[in-house]
C-alpha angles and dihedrals in degrees: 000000000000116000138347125320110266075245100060097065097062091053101048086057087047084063109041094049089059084040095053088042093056076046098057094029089062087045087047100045083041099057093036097071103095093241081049102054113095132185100274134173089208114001109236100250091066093056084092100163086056090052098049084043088054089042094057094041090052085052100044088047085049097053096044095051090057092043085052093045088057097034087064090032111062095349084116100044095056135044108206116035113183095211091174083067090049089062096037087063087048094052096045085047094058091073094117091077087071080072078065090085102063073071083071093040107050127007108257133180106266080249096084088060091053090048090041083059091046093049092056087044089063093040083056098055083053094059093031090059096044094053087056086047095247105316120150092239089093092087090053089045091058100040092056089050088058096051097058090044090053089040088052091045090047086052088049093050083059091055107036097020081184101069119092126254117226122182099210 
């Protein structure tokens, strides 16, 4: 009952590494465009340690916004909330991201990886209602969890004004 499944690790990373590769696929297609194309030292789609720091931060902002949603949501009404459930399901949920790696097969509109992330967001609704049982507070859950993930990507504009903003 304390922490995550021994299972659920690998998987995360799983994640984040096809999280951080759309990442550095959209810097890479964006810069690549000749009135994109600056006088770098390095172009920023080649600083890959910042952009799977960025990957897990994101994710972490993400989570936390959801746990908090449902910590002031429903934290009175019941007296024990397993939270590491809670992030389990978000984890499993997030099984759409292993479609990620069609991106390092065959050549797709960066589309694919917007609707692939829209795809998890709605899974995660999924999981996100079934842990309340049902209850209608799972839209507010997610939600929440957007909005500290933009507000994180609108803090890190202002520190690294090169990197991309993306909305989902």
């Amino acid at each position: 009952d304390k922490g995550l499944d021994i299972h659920c690790y690998p998987l995360l990373i799983v994640y984040l590494i096809f999280e951080a590769y759309l990442k550095y696929l959209t810097l890479k297609n964006y810069y690549s465009i000749p009135e994109n194309q600056y006088d770098w030292v390095y172009p920023p789609y080649e600083r890959y340690s910042f952009i799977m720091i960025v990957t897990v931060l994101e994710w972490l902002a993400y989570t936390c916004g959801v746990l908090l949603a449902v910590h002031f949501s429903i934290g009175a009404s019941y007296a024990i909330i397993k939270y590491n459930y809670l992030v389990m399901a978000l984890i499993l949920s997030s099984f759409g991201k292993c479609l990620l790696m069609f991106l390092m097969l065959w050549d797709y509109e960066q589309a694919f990886g917007t609707m692939l992330n829209v795809f998890v967001v709605m899974s995660n609704w999924v999981a996100v209602k079934a842990f309340l049982d049902g209850s209608n507070l799972a839209s507010t859950a997610i939600a929440f969890g957007l909005e500290f993930k933009i507000v994180f990507r609108i803090i890190l504009y202002f520190v690294a004004p090169w990197y991309l903003f993306e909305i989902i």
